[in-house]
C-alpha positions, 0 to 999 in steps of 0.5 A, spaced: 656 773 396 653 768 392 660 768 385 657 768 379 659 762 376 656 757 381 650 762 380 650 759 372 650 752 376 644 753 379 641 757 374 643 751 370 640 746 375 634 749 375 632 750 367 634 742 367 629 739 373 624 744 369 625 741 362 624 733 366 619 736 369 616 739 363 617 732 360 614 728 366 608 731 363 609 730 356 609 722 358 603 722 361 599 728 364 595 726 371 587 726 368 581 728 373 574 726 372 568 726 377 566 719 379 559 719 376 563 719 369 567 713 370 561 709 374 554 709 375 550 706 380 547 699 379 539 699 379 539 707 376 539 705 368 533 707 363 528 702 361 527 701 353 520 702 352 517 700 344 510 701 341 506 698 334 502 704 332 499 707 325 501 715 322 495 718 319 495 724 314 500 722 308 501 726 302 500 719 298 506 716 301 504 710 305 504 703 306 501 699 300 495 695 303 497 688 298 504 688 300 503 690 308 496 687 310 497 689 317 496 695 315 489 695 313 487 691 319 490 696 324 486 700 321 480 696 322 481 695 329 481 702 330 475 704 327 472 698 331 474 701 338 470 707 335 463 704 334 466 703 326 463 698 322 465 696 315 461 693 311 463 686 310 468 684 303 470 691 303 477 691 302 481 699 304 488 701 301 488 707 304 495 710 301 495 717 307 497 711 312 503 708 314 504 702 320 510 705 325 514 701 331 515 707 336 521 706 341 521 711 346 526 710 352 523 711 359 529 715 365 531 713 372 525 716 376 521 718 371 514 720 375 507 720 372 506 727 368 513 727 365 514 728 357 518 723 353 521 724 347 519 718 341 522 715 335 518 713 330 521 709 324 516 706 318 514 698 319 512 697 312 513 700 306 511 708 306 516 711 302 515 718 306 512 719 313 514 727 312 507 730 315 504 725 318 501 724 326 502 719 330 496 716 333 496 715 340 501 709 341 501 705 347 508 703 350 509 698 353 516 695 357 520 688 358 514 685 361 509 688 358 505 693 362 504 700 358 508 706 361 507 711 357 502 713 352 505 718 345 501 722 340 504 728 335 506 730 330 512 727 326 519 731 325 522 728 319 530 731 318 529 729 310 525 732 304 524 728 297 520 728 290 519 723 284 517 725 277 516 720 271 521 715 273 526 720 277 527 721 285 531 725 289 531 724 296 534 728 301 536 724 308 532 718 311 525 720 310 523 713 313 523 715 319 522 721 325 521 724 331 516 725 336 519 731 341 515 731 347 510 726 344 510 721 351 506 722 357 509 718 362 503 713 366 507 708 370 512 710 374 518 704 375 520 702 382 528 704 383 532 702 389 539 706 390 541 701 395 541 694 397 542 693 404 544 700 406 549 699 401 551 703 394 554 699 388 558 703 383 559 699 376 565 702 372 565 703 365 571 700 364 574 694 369 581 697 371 584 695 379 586 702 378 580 705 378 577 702 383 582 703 388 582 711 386 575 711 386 574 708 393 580 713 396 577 719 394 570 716 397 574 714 404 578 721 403 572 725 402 567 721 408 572 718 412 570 712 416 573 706 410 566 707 408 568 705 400 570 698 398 573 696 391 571 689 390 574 688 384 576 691 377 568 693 375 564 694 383 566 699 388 561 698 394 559 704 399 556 704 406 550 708 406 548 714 411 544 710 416 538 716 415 535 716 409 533 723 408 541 723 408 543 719 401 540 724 396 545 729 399 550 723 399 549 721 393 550 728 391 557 730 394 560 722 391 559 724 384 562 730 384 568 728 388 574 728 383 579 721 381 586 722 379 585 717 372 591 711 372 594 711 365 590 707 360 592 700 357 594 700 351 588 700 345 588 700 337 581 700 335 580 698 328 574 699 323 574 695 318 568 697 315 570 705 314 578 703 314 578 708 321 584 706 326 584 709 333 589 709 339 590 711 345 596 715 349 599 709 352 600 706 344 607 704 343 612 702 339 619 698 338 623 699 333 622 694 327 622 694 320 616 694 315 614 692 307 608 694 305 606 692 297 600 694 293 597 687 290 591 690 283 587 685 279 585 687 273 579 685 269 576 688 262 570 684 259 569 686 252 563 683 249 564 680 242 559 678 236 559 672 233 555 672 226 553 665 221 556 666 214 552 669 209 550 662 206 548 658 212 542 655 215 540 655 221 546 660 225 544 664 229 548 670 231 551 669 239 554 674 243 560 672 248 565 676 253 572 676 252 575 677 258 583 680 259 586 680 266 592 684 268 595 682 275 600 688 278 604 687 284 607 695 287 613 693 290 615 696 297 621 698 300 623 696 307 622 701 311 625 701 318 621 704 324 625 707 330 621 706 337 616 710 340 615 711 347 610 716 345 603 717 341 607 722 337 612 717 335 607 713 333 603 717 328 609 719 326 612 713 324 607 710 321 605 716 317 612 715 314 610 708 311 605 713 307 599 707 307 592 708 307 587 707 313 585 700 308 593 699 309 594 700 315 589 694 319 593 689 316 600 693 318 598 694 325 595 686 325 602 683 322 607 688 326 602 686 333 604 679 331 611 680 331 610 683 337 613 690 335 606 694 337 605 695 344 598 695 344 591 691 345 588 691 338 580 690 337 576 690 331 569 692 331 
């Protein structure tokens, strides 16, 4: 019979191995993701598709015909193809029409039949195409040859009014949506393979990744059938069958994939301000001063007027300008270590600085080697 001190021991033992193992987790928990949402296979991708076409059926606001002359002649043409002809010197400003770009973006295995949904965006100055209803536009791909026809009636996400020199706008209403508005008439060719063999195309180029992903392969089908062959391709050897590789393919993309840490990344908008970091940040304990530097400018206008009894003086209008420089001093703040994302955040949240601020911290404390991180700026 075990005594119960040693039962404390042991009880005390396994509360422990428990809290390291809960720790463990805390510093980075293993991530599964499918193969098809860390790569996708070369050759299977979308072809962008582009059109020039005319909206009819607005309520006044189209294009004006003097400062968007391609207008009219569109409309010209149009009528022509339909046994229309203008009589000559006649000049149309038709203000019910606006000339459109119409993108549309054409699937892997897209067949013949199949609806598309297009975007349509105003190519002159319309101020609204709410209401109005694409012609029949043809799209045409990278080499010219037409893939799809659209036609339909714009959905336009906006709404707006203008009266005796006011607007009130709600939204874009430049711009629209055809849903389904696409046939497709050309199919484009799509081999999954070249040679028998696959080509996977990582999303981010990471050695880990690969290898993982040609693991789970070689583990699921056997035969060493999955290479990597660098940070970015993995390559797999076919069924020799091709009845077979739907089914092959089918069973890849599900297979699961134990994802490796990340490699440490701060993304900085500096346009908005916005500072994202992933869970691999860390930091080393440093210490930071941040000042706020404000310029100040008031212009005063100030009227300078002749004497009474002058001849010739005019009254002149100036700007006195005063200028005020503060300078907001900062006290040294030290940052302890952080091994975690937590740390991290709670770190620099204690520096109280603003988003705006915090771009110029993290840039100067990655120089000073304090931040354990690549930084990117888009």
């Amino acid at each position: 019979m075990m005594q119960k001190p040693d039962a404390d021991r042991v009880l005390r033992a396994i509360v422990l191995i428990s809290l390291l193992a809960a720790s463990a987790a805390v510093w980075w928990p293993a991530q599964a993701a499918r193969i098809k949402e860390v790569a996708s296979v070369q050759g299977v991708r979308p072809n962008q598709l582009t059109g020039f076409g005319l909206v009819f059926g607005l309520d006044g606001t189209g294009d004006q015909a003097t400062q968007t002359p391609f207008t009219p002649q569109a409309l010209t043409a149009f009528l022509q193809q339909n046994g229309i002809t203008l009589p000559p010197g006649v000049t149309m400003q038709p203000r019910n029409l606006a000339s459109v770009v119409v993108t549309a973006e054409l699937p892997a295995f897209a067949q013949p039949g199949q609806r598309l949904d297009v975007n349509v965006s105003s190519a002159g100055n319309a101020k609204s195409l709410r209401g109005g209803l694409l012609l029949q536009t043809a799209l045409r791909g990278a080499d010219g040859q037409i893939y799809a026809i659209a036609q339909g009636n714009l959905i336009v996400g906006g709404a707006g009014a203008s009266a005796g020199g006011s607007k009130v706008q709600i939204n874009h209403l430049a711009s629209g949506r055809v849903p389904e508005g696409a046939t497709v008439e050309r199919a484009v060719p799509t081999a999954m393979s070249v040679n028998g063999v696959l080509q996977l195309d990582l999303q981010s180029n990471d050695f880990a990744t690969a290898r993982a992903v040609a693991n789970a392969i070689n583990n699921a089908k056997g035969g060493g059938i999955a290479q990597a062959v660098d940070g970015r391709v993995v390559r797999v050897r076919m069924p020799a069958q091709a009845t077979e590789h739907v089914g092959f393919m089918a069973d890849i993309e599900n297979l699961d994939v134990v994802l490796e840490r990340p490699a440490a990344r701060v993304v900085l908008n500096a346009r908005t301000g916005s500072v994202v970091m992933n869970e691999a940040v860390t930091l080393s304990s440093c210490a930071v001063a941040h000042g706020a530097l404000t310029v100040t400018v008031n212009s005063t206008p100030v009227v300078s007027q002749p004497n009474a009894l002058s001849t010739g003086g005019k009254t002149v209008q100036a700007e006195k300008a005063d200028i005020a420089i503060t300078a907001q001093g900062g006290a040294i703040m030290q940052l302890p270590a952080g091994a975690k994302l937590s740390d991290v955040v709670r770190a620099l949240n204690s520096l109280g600085a603003t988003p705006q601020d915090l771009l110029a911290i993290l840039q100067a404390m990655k120089s000073a080697g304090a931040l354990k991180a690549e930084l990117e700026v888009i």
